[in-house]
LOKEKOL-119758 format. One line per 8 residues: number of its first residue (from 1); their letters; for each residue x, y, z of N, C-alpha, C. Coordinates in steps of 0.05 Angstrom, whole numbers. Example, Ala and Ser with C-alpha at 12.3 -4.5 7.8 and 13.67 -1.06 7.14 Angstrom:
2
1 = as = 264/-114/156/246/-90/156/264/-66/156; 257/-45/142/273/-21/143/258/1/157
END
This chain:
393
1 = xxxxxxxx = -600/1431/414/-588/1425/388/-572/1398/389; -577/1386/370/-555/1351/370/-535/1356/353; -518/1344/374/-486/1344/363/-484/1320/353; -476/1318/321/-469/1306/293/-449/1296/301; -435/1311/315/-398/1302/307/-385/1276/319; -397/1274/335/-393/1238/349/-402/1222/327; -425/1225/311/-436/1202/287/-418/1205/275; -417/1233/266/-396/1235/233/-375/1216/240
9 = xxxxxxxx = -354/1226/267/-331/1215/273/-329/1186/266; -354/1173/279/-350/1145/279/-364/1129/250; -378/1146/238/-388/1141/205/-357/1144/194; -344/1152/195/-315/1166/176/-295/1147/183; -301/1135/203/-281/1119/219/-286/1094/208; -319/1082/215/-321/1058/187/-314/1062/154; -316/1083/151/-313/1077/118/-274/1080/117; -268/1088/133/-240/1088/132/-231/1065/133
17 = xxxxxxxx = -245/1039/153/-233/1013/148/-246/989/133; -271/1005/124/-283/1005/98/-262/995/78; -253/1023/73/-233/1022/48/-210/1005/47; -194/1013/68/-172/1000/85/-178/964/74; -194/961/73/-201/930/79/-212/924/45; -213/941/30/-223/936/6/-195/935/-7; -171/962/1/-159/967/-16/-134/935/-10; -132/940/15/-120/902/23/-129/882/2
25 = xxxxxxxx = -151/877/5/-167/858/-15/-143/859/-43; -153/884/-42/-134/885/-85/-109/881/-88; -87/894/-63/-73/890/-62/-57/862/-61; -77/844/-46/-67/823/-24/-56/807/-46; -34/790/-49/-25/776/-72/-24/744/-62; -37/732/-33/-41/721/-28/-58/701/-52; -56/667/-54/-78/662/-82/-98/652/-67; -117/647/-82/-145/637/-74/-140/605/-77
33 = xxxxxxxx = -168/596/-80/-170/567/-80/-180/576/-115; -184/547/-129/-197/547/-157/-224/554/-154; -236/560/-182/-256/567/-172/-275/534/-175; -305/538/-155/-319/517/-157/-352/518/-147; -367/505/-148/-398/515/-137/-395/519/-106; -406/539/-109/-405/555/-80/-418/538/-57; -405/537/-29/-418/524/-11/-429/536/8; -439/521/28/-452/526/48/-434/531/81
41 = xxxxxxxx = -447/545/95/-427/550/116/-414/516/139; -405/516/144/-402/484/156/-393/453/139; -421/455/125/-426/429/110/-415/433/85; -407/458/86/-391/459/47/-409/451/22; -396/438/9/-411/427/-23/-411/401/-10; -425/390/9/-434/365/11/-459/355/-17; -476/372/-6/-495/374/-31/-489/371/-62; -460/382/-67/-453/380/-93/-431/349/-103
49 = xxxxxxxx = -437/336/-82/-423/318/-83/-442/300/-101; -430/283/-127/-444/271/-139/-433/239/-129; -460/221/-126/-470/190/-108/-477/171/-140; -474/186/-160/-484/161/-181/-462/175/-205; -449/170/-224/-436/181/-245/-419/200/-238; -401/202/-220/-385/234/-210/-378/237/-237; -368/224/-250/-340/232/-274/-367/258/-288; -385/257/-292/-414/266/-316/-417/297/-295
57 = xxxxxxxx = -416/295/-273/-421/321/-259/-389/335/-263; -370/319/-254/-342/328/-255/-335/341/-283; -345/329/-293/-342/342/-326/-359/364/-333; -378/364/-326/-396/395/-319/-377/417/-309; -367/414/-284/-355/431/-272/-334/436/-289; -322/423/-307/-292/433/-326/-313/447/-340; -338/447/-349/-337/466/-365/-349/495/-371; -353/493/-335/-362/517/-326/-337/535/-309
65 = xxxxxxxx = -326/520/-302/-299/527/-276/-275/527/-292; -264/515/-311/-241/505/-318/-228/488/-312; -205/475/-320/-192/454/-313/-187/447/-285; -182/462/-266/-179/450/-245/-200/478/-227; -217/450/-207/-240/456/-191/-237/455/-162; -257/475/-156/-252/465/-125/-281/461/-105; -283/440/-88/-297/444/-77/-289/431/-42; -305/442/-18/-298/439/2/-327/419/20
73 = xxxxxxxx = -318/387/28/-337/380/50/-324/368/77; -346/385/88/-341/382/118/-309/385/126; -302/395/121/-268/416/130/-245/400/107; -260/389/86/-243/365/64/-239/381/52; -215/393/31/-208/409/1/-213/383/-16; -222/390/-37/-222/366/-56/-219/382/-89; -208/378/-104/-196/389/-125/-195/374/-145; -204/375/-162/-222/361/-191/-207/373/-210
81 = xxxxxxxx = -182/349/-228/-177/360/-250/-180/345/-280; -195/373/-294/-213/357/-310/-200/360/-348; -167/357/-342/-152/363/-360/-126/351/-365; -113/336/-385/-95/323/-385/-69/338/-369; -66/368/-387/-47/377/-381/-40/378/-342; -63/387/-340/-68/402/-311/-51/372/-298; -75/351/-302/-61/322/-281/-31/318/-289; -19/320/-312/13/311/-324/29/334/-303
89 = xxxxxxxx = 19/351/-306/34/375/-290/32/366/-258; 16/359/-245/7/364/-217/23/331/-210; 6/312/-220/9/285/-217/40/275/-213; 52/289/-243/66/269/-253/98/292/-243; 91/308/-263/116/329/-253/126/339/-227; 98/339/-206/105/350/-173/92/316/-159; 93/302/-171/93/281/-167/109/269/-133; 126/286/-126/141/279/-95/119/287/-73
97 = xxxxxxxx = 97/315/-88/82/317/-59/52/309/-69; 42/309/-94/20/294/-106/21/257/-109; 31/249/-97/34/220/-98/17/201/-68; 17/213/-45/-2/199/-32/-27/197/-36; -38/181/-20/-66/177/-11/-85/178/3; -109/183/10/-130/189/22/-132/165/50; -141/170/71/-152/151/87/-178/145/88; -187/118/77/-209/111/66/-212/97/100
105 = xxxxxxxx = -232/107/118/-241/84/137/-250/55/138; -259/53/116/-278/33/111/-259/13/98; -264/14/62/-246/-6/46/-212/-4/59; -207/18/63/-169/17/76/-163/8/96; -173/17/127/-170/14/145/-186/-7/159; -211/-4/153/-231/-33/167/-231/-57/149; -235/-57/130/-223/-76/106/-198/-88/102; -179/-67/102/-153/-85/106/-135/-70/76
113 = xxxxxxxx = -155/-58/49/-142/-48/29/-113/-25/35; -113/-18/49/-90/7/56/-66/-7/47; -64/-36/45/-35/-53/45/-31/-49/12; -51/-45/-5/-46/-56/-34/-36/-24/-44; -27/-27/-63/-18/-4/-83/-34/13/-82; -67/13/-88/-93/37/-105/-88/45/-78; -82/42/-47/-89/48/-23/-62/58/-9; -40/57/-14/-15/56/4/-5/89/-3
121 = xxxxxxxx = 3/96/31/11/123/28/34/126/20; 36/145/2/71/156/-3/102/145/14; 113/133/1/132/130/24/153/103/12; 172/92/28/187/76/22/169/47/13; 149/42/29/143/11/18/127/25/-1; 109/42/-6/97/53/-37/115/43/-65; 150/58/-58/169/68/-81/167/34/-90; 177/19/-62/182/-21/-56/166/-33/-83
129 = xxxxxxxx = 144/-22/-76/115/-33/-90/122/-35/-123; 123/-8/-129/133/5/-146/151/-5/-161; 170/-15/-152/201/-17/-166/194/-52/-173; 189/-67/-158/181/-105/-155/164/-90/-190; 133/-81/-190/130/-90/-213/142/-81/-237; 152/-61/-231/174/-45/-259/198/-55/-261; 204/-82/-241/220/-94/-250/219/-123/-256; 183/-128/-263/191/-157/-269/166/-149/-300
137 = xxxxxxxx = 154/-127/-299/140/-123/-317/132/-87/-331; 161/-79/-323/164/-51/-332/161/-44/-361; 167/-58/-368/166/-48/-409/160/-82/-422; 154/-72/-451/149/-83/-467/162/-110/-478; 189/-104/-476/209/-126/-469/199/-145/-441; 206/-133/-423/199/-158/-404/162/-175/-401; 152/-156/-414/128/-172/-416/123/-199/-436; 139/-188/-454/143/-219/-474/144/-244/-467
145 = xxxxxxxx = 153/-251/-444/152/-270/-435/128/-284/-421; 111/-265/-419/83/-276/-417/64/-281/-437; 75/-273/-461/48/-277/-484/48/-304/-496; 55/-327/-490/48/-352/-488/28/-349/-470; 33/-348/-443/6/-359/-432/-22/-340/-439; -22/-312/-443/-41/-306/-459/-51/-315/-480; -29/-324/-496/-40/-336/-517/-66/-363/-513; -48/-373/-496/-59/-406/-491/-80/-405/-477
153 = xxxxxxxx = -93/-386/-450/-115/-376/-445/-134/-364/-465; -121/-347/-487/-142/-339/-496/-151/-359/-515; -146/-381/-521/-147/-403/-542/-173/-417/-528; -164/-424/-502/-182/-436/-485/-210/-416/-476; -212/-391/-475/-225/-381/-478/-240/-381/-499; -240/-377/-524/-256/-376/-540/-265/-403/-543; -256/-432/-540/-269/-460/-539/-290/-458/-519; -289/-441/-497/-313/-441/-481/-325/-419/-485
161 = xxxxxxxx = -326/-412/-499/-351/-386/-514/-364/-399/-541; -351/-411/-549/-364/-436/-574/-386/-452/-555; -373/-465/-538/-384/-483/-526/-412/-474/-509; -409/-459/-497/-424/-444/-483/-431/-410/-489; -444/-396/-504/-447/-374/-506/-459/-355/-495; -476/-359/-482/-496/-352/-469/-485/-337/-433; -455/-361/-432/-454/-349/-405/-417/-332/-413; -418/-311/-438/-399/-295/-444/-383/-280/-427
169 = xxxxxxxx = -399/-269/-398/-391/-257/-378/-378/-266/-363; -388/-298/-351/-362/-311/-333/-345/-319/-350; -337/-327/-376/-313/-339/-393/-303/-314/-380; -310/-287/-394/-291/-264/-388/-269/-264/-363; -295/-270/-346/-281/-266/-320/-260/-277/-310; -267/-306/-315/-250/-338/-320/-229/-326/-331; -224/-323/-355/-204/-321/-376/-183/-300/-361; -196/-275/-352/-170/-255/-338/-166/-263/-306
177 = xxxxxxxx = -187/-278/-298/-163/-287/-272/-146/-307/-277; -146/-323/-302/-133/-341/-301/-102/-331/-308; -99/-313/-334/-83/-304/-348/-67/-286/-313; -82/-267/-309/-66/-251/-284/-54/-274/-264; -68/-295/-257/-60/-311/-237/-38/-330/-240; -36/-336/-270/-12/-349/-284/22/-332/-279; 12/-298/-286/33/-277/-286/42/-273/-262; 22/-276/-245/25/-260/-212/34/-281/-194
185 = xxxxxxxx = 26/-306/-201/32/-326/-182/41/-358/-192; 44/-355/-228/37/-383/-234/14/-408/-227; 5/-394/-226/-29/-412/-210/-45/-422/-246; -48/-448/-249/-64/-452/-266/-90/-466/-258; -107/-442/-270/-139/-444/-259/-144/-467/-269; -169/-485/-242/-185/-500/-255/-206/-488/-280; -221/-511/-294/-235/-507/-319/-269/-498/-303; -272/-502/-281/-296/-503/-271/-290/-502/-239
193 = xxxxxxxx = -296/-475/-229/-299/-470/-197/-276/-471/-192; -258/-457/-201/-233/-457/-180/-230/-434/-164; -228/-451/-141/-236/-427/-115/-214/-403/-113; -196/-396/-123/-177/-376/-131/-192/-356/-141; -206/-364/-161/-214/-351/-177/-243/-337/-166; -261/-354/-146/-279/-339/-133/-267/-333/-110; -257/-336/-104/-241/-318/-77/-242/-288/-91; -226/-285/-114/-215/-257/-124/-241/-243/-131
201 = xxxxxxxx = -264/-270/-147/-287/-240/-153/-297/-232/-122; -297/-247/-102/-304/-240/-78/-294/-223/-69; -276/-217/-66/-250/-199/-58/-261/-166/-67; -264/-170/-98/-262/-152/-113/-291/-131/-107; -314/-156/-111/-343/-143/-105/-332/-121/-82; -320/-134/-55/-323/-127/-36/-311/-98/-31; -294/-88/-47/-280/-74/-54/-293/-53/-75; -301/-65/-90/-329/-42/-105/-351/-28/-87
209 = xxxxxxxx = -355/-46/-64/-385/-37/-54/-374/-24/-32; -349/-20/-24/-333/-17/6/-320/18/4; -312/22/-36/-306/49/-39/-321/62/-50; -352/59/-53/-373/72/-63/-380/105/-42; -363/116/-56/-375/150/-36/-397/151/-26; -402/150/4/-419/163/23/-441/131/19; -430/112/26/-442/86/24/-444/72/54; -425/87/68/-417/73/93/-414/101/113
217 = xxxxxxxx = -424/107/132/-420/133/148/-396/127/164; -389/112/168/-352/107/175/-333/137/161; -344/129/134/-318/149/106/-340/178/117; -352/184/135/-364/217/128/-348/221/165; -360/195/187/-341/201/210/-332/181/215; -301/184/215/-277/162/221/-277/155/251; -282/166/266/-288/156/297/-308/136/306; -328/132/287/-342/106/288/-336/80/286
225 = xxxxxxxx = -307/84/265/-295/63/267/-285/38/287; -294/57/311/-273/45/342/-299/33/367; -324/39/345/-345/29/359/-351/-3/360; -360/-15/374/-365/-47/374/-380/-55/356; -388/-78/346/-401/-86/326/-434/-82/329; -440/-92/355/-469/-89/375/-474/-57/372; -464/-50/373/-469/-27/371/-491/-8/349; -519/3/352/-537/11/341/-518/27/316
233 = xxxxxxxx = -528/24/283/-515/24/265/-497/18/265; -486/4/267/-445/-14/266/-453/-39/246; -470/-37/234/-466/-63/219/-442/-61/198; -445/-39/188/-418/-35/171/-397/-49/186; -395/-53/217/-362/-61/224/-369/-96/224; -387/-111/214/-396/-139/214/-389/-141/179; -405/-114/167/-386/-133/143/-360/-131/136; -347/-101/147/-312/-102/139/-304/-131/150
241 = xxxxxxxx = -317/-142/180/-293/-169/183/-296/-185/164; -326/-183/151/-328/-216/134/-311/-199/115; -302/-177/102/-294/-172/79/-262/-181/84; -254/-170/100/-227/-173/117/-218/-192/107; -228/-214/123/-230/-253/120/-223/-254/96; -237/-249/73/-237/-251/40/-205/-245/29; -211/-218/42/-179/-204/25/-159/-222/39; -164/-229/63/-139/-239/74/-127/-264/61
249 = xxxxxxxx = -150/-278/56/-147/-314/37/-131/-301/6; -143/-281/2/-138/-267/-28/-109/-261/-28; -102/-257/-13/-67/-244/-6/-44/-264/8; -56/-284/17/-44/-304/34/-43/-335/18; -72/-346/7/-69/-371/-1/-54/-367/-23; -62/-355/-47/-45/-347/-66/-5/-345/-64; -1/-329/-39/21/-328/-37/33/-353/-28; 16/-372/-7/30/-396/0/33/-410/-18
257 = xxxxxxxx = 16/-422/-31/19/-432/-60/46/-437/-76; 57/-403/-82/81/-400/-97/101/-409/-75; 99/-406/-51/125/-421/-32/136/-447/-35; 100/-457/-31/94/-485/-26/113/-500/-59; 100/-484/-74/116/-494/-97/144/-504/-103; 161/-478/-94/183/-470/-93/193/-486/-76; 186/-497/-56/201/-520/-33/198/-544/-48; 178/-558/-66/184/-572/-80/194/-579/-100
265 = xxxxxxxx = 207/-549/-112/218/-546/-134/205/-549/-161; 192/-546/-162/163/-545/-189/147/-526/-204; 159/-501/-177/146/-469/-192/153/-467/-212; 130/-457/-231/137/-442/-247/146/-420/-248; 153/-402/-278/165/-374/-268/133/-359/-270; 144/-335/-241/119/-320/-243/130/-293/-231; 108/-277/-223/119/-250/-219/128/-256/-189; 121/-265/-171/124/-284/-141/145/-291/-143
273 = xxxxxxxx = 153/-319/-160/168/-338/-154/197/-318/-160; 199/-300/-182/223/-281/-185/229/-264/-171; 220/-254/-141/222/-247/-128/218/-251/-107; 212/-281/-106/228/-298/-80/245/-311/-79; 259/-322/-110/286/-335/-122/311/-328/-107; 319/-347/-85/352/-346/-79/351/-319/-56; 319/-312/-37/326/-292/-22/318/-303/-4; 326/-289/27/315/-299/45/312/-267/62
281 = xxxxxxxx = 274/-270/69/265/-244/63/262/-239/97; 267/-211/113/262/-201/134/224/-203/122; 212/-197/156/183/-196/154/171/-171/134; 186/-154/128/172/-131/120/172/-134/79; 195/-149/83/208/-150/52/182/-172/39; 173/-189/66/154/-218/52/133/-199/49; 122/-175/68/95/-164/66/95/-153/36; 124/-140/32/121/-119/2/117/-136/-17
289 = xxxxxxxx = 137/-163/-19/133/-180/-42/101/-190/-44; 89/-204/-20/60/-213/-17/39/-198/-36; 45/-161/-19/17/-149/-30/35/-132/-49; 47/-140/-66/62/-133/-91/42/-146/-110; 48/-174/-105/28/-196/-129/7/-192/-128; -16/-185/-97/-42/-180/-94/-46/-160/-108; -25/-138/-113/-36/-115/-119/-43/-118/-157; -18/-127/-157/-16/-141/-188/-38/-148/-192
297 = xxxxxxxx = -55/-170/-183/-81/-180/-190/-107/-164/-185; -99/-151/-174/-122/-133/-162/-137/-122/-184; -112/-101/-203/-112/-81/-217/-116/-93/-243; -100/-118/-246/-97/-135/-267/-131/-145/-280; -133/-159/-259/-165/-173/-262/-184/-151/-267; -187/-134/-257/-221/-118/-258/-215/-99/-285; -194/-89/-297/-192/-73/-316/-193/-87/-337; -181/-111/-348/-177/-128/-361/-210/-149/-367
305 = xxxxxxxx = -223/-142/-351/-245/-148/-356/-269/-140/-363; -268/-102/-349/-279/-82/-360/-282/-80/-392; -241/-77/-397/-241/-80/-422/-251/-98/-444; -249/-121/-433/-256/-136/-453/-289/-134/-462; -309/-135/-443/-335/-121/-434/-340/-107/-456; -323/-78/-460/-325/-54/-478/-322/-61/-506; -302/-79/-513/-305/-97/-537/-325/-92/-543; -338/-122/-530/-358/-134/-542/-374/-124/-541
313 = xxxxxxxx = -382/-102/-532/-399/-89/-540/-400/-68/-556; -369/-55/-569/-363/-40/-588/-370/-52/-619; -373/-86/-612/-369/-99/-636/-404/-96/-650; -414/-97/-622/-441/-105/-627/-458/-76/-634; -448/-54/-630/-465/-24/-632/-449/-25/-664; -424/-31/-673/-419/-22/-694/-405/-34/-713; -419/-55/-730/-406/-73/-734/-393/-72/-766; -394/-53/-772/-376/-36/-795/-340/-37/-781
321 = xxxxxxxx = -344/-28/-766/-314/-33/-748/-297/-61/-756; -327/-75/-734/-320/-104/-739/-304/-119/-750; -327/-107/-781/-316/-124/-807/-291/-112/-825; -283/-88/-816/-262/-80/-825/-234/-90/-800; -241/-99/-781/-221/-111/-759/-219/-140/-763; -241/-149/-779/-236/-179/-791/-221/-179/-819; -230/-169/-828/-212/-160/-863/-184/-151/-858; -174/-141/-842/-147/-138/-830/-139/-159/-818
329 = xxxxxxxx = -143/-180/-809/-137/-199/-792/-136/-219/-812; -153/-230/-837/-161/-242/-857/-137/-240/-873; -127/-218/-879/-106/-206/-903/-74/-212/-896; -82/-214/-857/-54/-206/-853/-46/-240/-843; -60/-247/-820/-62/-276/-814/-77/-301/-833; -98/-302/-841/-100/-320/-859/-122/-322/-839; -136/-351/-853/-160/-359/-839/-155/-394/-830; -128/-392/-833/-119/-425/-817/-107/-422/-785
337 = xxxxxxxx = -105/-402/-776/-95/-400/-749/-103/-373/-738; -99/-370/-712/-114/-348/-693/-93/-331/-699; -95/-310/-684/-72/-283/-689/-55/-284/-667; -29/-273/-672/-13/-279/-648/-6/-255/-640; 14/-252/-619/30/-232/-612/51/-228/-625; 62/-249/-651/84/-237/-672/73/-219/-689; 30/-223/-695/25/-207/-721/12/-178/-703; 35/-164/-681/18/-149/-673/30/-122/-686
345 = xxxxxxxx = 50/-117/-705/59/-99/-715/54/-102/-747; 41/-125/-750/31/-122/-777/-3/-119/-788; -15/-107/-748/-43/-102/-749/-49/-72/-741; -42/-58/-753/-40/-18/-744/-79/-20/-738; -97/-32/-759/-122/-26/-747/-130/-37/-720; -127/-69/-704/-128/-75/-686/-125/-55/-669; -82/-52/-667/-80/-43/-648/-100/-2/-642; -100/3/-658/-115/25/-664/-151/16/-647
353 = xxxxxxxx = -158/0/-657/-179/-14/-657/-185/-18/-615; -154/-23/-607/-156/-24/-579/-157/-9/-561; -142/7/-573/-132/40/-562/-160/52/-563; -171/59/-584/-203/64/-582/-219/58/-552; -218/30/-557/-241/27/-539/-227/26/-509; -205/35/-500/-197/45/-476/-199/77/-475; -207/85/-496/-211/115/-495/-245/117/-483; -253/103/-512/-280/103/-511/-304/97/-480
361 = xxxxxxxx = -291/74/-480/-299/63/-451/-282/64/-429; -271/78/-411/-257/84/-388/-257/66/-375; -239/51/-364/-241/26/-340/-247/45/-318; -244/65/-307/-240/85/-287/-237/107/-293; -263/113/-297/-265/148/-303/-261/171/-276; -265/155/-261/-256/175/-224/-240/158/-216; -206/154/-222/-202/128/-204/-193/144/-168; -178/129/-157/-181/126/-134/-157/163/-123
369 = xxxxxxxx = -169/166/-109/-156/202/-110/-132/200/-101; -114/224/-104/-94/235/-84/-93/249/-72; -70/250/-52/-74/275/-32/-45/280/-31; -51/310/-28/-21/328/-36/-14/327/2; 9/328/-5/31/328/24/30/356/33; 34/378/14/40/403/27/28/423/14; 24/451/24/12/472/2/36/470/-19; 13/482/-37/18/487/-64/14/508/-90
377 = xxxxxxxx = 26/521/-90/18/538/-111/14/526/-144; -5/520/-149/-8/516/-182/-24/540/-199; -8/546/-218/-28/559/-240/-39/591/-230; -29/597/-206/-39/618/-189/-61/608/-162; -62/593/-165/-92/570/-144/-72/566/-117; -78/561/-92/-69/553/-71/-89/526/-72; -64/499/-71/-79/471/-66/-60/469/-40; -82/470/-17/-82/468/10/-65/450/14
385 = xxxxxxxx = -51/434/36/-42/409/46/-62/392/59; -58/365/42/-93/343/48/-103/354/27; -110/360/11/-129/361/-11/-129/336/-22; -150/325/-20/-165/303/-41/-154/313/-72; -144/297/-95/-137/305/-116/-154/288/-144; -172/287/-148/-195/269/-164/-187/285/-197; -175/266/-209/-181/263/-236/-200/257/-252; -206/270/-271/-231/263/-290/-224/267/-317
393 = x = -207/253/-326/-204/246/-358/-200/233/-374
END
């Protein structure tokens, strides 16, 4: 006859921690992560990582997941929020441990970007950064003093879009490095090839093609970084130097410039020259002021050109707009002089008209992520410490 009672025992004994382990589960008040497309063991949501349009997939996931997402690659948290409220809350309000940044191998560290603002981790030269431009261009008041030279750029701008039409995209370009390079450094561009000015789109390309997700296997393993150039696939470390070189002229000639000035007594005022006025700077104070102004131009130039971009092409899909943004301009300025920065409270459609097309067309629909300092409880969600923090709105 077979004795049962050894099975039973040890059948009764699993379902006991069976339960045990279920009833934990319900109990446990521990939180989860958000929810997000399910991954794979190891490699996570590598797969779900979107290489062309993230913001178009990222916005999918808000509207399957909810406002804030989660997904995990290769041992990375990364957390997608696809909601005003969610980012004002996380960003702005816990803002002491949501304020650093990511270590980009490539554009930060082999490139040299880590020094500028979009790149610099949380911390005292971050706040440095911070305070230089909120205090030479914090509010609306102190910007006034630049809308002359906007003005006078954009005057000259439109004479070379008369003149030349055809090549609408470099005026653009022309026109906002000139205007940023006036603000940031007092630099007045030549009319034709001034190497300032291609230095920065150089700079900038390099910098587009350098933070393109999963473009460079450096950003997937950071230990390649320390490999030699000769080295079978290392070409990536041949172009960070030439990129290097670029940023470095971008951050340095510019700044000598405003010195050089200043010893001869001839600077103009700029965002530089007011915060090199009557100081005499330890080495760390020259680095903050330096990639203060770089950063200034950085951010200055490529958005400012985006935008303008979105214009003209808002004008051209709808030109009902147009003609009601000319009939406003017609009524209020006249048709003997351009519009200024005095008739900008007596143009509600313009400014309306601008606000639009920064909605409409996003300079940066994914801009550049955060990473949270410490766990975090939001909303009931556990956001790990290191989580990648990607906005999408």
């Amino acid at each position: 006859m077979i004795n049962v009672a050894p099975t039973l025992f040890w059948l009764d004994l699993c379902l006991v921690g069976i339960g045990a382990y279920l009833v934990k589960q319900v109990l446990n008040k521990n939180p989860s992560y958000p929810p997000g497309p399910r991954g794979w063991p190891l490699i996570g949501n590598i797969q779900d990582i979107p290489q062309i349009k993230p913001w178009l997939t990222f916005a999918e996931w808000g509207k399957k997941y909810g406002a804030i997402s989660h997904v995990k690659v290769m041992g990375q948290h990364i957390i997608v929020l696809n909601s005003v409220k969610s980012t004002i809350a996380m960003l702005d309000k816990k803002g002491t441990i949501y304020s650093d940044r990511p270590v980009l191998p490539m554009s930060g560290e082999l490139v040299g970007w880590k020094h500028s603002l979009g790149l610099l981790p949380y911390g005292d030269r971050f706040r440095q950064y911070r305070k230089n431009i909120h205090q030479i261009m914090g509010s609306r008041a102190a910007l006034n003093v630049y809308h002359l030279i906007e003005e006078i750029e954009t005057r000259r701008f439109l004479k070379r879009v008369f003149s030349n039409p055809e090549q609408l995209q470099a005026h653009i370009r022309h026109t906002a490095g000139a205007i940023i390079l006036r603000i940031s450094h007092g630099y007045e561009v030549k009319e034709n090839d001034d190497p300032f000015i291609d230095l920065a789109d150089s700079a900038m390309d390099h910098f587009s093609r350098s933070t393109v997700p999963g473009a460079f296997i450096v950003d997937t393993m950071p230990f390649l970084a320390n490999v030699p150039e000769w080295f079978p696939g290392a070409g990536f470390k041949r172009l960070a130097r030439e990129c290097r070189q670029t940023l470095k002229e971008l951050v340095d000639l510019p700044y000598k410039f405003v010195k050089d000035q200043m010893d001869a007594g001839i600077a103009p005022m700029s965002f530089t020259s007011n915060l090199l006025e009557g100081r005499i700077l330890s080495a760390e104070e020259d680095h903050v002021v330096k990639w203060s102004a770089a950063s200034l131009y950085a951010a200055g130039a490529e958005a400012t050109v985006s935008t303008v971009y979105s214009l003209f092409l808002a004008m051209t899909l709808f030109p009902d707009v147009q003609k009601k943004a000319q009939a406003e301009i017609d009524a209020v300025v006249g048709t003997d002089r351009l519009p200024a920065f005095a008739d900008r409270n007596s143009l509600p459609y313009i400014e309306a008209l601008v606000t639009e097309i920064l909605r409409w067309n996003v300079v940066g629909p994914t801009p550049i992520p955060h990473r949270v300092t410490e766990d975090d409880i939001h909303e009931g969600y556990l956001i790990p410490k290191g989580s990648l923090i990607i906005t999408n709105i």
